[in-house]
VOGU-3710 file (C-alpha; in Angstrom, 3 decimals, decimal comma):
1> xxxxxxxxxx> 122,370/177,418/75,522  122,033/176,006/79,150  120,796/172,492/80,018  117,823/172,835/81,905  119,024/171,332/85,151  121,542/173,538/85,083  119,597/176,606/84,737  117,260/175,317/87,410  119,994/175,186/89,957  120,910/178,736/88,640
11> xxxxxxxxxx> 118,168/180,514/89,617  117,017/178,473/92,417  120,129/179,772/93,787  119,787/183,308/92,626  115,938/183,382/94,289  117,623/181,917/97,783  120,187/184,957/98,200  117,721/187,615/98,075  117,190/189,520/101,301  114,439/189,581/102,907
21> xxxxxxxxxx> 113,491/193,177/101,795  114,339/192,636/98,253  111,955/190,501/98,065  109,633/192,470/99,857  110,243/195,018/97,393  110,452/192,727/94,115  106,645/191,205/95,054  105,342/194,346/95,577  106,474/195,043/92,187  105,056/192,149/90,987
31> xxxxxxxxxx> 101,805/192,488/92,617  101,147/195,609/91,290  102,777/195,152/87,693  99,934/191,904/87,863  96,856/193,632/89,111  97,774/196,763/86,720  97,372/194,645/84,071  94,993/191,958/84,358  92,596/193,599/86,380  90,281/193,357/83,692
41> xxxxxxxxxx> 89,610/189,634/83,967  87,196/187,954/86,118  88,566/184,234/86,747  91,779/183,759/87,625  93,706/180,367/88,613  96,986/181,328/91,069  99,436/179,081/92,074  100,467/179,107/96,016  104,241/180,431/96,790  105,894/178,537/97,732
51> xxxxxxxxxx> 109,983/178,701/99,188  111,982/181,351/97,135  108,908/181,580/94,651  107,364/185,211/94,106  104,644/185,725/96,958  101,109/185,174/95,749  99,464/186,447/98,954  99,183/189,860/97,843  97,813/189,175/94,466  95,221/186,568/95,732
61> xxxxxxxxxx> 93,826/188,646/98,262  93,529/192,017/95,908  91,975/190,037/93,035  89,189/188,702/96,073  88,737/191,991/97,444  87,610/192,960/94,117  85,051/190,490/94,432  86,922/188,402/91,265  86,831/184,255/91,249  90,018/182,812/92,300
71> xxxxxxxxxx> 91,193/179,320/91,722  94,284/177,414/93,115  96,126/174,287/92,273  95,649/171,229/93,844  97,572/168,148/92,846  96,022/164,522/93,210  98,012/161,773/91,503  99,719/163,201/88,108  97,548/165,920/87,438  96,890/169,504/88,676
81> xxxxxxxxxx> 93,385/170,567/89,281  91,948/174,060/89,615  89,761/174,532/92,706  88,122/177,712/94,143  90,123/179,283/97,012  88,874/178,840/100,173  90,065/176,882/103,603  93,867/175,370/102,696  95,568/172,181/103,789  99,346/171,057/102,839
91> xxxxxxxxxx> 98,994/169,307/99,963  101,858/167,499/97,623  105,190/168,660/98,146  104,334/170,442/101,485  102,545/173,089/99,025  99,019/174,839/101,019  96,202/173,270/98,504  92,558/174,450/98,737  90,281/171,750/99,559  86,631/172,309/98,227
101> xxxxxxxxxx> 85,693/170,357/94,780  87,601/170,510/91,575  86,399/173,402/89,160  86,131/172,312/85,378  84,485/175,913/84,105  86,499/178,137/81,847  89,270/180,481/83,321  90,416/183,888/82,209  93,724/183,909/83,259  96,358/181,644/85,291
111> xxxxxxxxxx> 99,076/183,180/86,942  102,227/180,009/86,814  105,516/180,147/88,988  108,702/179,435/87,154  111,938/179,202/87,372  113,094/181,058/84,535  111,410/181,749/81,235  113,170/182,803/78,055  112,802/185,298/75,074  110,309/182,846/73,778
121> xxxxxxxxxx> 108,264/182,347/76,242  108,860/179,116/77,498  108,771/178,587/81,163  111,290/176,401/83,264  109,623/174,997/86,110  110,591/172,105/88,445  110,421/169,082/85,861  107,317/167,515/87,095  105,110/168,848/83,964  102,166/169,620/85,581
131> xxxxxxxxxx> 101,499/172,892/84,733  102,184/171,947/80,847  99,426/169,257/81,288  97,046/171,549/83,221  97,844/174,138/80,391  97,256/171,291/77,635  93,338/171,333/78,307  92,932/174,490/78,906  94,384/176,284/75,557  92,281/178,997/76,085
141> xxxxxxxxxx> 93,332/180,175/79,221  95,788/183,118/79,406  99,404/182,218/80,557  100,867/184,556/82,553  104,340/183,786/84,176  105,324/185,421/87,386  108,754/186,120/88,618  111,604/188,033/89,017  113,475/190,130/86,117  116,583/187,860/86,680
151> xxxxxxxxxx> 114,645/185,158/86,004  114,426/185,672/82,228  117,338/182,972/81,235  118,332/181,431/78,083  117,540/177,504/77,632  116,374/174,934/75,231  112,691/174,477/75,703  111,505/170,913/74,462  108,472/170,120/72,254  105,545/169,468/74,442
161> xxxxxxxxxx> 106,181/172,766/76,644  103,282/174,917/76,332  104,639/178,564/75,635  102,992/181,658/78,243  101,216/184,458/76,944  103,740/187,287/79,206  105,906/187,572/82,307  105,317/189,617/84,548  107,997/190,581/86,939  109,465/193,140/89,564
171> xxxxxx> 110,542/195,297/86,588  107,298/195,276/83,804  105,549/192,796/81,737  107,154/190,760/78,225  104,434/189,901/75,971  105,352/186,943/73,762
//
């Protein structure tokens, strides 16, 4: 078993020394192994890339063109709110936030960056915990990591992370 900060440094390092097209090519994959899947669904809440993270541009704009209700994260204090997409402003840690009104209606699916996840479906993310507190209220929502294949990674998860429901990544989709 890793420590987490050790695995974070890991793979923030493995995301930084992809090319340019790989990653081109991995989000692509990603995209499409998303949309192929969850399709379906008419809500979805979609984080905003950001750095080395997969790109959500893609998946945003497909899920609007088919005329499906997308929400985005904004942070305000602590806590992580969902809140239609729409015009964008930089937002806590530099991240592009919408900026309409916070959204407390019922959400099919959330699509949540990572860092790494393992077998068990426990996601790594940047320590902050606010994507395990979002998820905390909203049990019913379905979790749906997104990232690269390399990303799956042994660690230790600890008791109050909230588990995802299946990566998807530039090679498929794990169901947990």
């Amino acid at each position: 078993m890793n420590g987490k900060d050790d695995v974070r440094e890991k793979l923030k390092g493995l995301r930084a020394r992809l090319s340019g097209e790989e990653r081109a090519f991995a989000d692509q994959a990603v995209c499409r192994n998303f949309i192929d899947n969850y399709s379906g669904y008419e809500s979805f809440f979609v984080f905003c890339s950001f750095g080395s993270e997969v790109d959500t541009k893609k998946i945003i704009s497909r899920l609007i063109d088919a005329d499906k209700r997308v929400y985005m994260p904004r942070v305000e204090g602590d806590i992580m709110l969902a809140v239609p997409y729409g015009e964008m402003r930089k937002g806590a840690f530099g991240i592009s936030e919408p900026c309409g009104q916070p959204y407390s209606g019922k959400i099919d699916v959330a699509a949540i960056p990572l860092l790494a996840v393992n077998r068990r479906g426990y996601r790594l993310g940047y320590g902050k915990g606010f994507y395990d507190k979002f998820l905390k209220v909203s049990p019913e929502i379905l979790k749906v990591g997104l990232g690269y294949s390399f990303q799956l990674e042994e660690f230790e998860e600890d008791g109050w992370d909230i588990p995802l429901d299946t990566f998807v990544s530039d090679t498929g989709v794990i169901k947990f």
